[in-house]
C-alpha positions in Angstrom: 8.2 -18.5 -27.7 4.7 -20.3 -27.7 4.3 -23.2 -29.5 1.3 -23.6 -31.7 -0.6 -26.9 -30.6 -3.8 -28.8 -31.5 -5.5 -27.4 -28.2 -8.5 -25.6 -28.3 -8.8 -22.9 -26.0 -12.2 -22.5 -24.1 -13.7 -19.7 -25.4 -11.3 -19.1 -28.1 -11.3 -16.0 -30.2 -12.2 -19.3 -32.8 -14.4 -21.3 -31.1 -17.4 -22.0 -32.9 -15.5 -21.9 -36.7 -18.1 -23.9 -38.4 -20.8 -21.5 -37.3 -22.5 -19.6 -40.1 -21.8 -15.9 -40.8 -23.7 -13.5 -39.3 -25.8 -10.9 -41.3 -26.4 -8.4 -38.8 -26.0 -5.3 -37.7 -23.1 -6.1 -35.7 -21.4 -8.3 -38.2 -17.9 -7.6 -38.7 -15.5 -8.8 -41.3 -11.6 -8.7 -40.7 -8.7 -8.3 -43.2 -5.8 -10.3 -42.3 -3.0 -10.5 -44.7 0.0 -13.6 -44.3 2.9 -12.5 -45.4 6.5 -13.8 -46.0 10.0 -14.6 -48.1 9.6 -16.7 -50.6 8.4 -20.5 -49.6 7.4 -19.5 -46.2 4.5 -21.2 -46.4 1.9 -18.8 -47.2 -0.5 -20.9 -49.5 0.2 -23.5 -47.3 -1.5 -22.3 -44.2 -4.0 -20.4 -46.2 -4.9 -24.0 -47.7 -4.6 -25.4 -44.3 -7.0 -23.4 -42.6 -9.7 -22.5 -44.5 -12.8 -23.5 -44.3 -14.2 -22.9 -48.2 -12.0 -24.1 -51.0 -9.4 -21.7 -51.3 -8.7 -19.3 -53.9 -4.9 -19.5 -55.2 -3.0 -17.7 -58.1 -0.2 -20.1 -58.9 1.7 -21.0 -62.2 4.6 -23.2 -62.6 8.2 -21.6 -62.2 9.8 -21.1 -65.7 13.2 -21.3 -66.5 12.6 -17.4 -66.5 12.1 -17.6 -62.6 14.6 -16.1 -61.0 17.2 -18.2 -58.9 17.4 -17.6 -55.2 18.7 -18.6 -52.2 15.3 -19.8 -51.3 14.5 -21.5 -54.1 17.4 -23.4 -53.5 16.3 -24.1 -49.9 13.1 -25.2 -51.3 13.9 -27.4 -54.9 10.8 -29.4 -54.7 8.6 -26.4 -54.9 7.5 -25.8 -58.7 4.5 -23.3 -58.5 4.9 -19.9 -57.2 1.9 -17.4 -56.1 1.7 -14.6 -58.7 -1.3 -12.3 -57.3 -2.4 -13.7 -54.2 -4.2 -16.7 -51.9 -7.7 -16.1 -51.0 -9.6 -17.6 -47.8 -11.3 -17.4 -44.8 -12.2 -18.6 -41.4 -15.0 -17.8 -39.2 -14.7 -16.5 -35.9 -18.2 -16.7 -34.4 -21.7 -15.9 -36.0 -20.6 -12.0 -36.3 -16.9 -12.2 -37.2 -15.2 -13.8 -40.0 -11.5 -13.6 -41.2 -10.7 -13.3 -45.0 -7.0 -14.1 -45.3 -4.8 -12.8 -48.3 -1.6 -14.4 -48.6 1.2 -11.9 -50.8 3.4 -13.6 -53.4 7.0 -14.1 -52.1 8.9 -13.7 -54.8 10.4 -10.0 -55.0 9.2 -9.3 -58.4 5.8 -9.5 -57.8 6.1 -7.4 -54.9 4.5 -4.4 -56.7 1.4 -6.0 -55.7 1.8 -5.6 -51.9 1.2 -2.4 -51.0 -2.5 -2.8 -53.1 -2.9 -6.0 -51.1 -2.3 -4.7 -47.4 -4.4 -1.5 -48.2 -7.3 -1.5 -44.9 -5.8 -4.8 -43.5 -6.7 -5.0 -39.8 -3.4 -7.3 -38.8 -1.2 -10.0 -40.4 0.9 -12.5 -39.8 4.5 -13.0 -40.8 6.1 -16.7 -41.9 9.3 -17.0 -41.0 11.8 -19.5 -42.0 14.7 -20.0 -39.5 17.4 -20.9 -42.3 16.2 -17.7 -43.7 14.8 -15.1 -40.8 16.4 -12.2 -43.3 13.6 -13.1 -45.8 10.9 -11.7 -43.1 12.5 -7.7 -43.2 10.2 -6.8 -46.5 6.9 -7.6 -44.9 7.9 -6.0 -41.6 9.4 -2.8 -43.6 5.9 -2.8 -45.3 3.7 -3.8 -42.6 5.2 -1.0 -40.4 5.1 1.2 -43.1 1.6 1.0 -43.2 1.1 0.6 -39.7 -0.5 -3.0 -39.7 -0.3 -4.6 -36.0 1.3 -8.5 -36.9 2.8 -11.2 -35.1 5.4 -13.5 -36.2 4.6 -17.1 -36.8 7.7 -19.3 -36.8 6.7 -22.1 -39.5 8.5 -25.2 -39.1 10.6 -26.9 -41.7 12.8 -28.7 -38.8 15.4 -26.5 -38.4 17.8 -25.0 -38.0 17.0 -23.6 -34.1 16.7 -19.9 -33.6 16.3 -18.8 -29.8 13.4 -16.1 -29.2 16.0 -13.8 -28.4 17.8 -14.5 -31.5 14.9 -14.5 -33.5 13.8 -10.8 -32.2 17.1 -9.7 -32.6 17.6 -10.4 -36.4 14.1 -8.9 -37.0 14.6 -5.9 -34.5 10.9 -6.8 -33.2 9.3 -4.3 -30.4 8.6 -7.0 -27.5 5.2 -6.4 -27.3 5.4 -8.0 -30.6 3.7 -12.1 -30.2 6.4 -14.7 -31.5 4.5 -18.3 -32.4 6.2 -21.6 -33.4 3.6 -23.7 -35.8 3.0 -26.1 -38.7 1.7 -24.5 -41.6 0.4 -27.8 -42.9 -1.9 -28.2 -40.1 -5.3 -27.0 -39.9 -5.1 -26.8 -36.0 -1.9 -25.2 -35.5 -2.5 -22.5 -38.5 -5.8 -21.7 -36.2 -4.0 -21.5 -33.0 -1.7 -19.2 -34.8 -4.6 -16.9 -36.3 -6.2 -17.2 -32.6 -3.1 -15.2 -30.9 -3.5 -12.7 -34.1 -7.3 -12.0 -32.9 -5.8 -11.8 -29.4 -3.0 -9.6 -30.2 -5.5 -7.2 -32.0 -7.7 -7.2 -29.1 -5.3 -6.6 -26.3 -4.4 -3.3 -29.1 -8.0 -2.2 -29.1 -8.9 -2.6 -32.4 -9.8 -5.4 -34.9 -13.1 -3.9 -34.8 -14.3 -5.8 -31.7 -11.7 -8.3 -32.3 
């Protein structure tokens, strides 16, 4: 499993993020969807990496919300995402990444379907206390044939082995499986880097 790290990789599908986006011909804008259970950390790394203020639709949970085995996992969390989390990374002066993070909680799960509609790859947050939580976004993900990779997010445990964590998810192994910090810019890059590389090594992402 690679571990997401504050490196930055010579010529990195990333490299030059602060650039400003291209207007030409050639310009090429990608869809990438971050999906999850339920406190995976979605807005988190959506908040983490993007480079404009980032667009979120939370509200408080109610006493209406509810009660899960995640929300037990997670009791400090009080907001939930109710449509989606908006932002976006540049790759170099002609690409740019517009992420869209899906609400985790299952009754807003109509909206999914809308949401990953001509998305050109995703990633999946996955919590090892909960790997279970990921099989929605890969049932829909595969449904709709959208290349992802897996992005173990890390809330300090409890380990999973690779094998373990392929296993449980029934992941193909050309499938990329990366450990990172969600709350980190650098690491939520890194993980969004070996997305761009995944799609390329696939042939598409549109000159990904």
């Amino acid at each position: 499993m690679t571990r997401a790290t504050t490196r930055e990789t010579p010529g990195s599908a990333l490299a030059g993020a602060d650039a400003p986006v291209g207007d030409g011909a050639d310009f090429c804008a990608l869809k990438i969807a971050v999906v999850g259970g339920f406190g995976a950390g979605r807005s988190t790394m959506v908040r983490s990496v993007s480079e404009i203020r980032p667009l979120h639709t939370e509200a408080a949970m109610s006493a209406a919300t509810p009660v899960s085995d995640a929300a037990v996992r997670v009791p400090a969390k009080t907001a939930t995402t109710v449509a989606l989390d908006f932002g976006r990374i540049t790759i170099d002066e002609q690409r740019v990444l517009y992420l869209f993070g899906t609400p985790g909680q299952e009754r807003f799960r109509f909206l999914w379907d809308r949401l990953l509609r001509g998305t050109t790859g995703a990633v999946v947050l996955i919590d090892t206390r909960a790997l279970t939580d990921a099989w929605y976004a890969i049932d829909r993900l595969t449904h709709h044939g959208t290349p992802f990779i897996i992005a173990v997010n890390d809330f300090g445990g409890p380990f999973r082995s690779e094998e373990e964590i392929r296993a449980t998810l029934a992941l193909p192994a050309g499938v990329p499986l990366v450990e990172f910090d969600a709350r980190d810019h650098s690491s939520s890059k890194f993980v969004l880097i070996a997305l761009v590389e995944h799609l390329h090594a696939l042939g598409g992402g549109h000159g990904a």
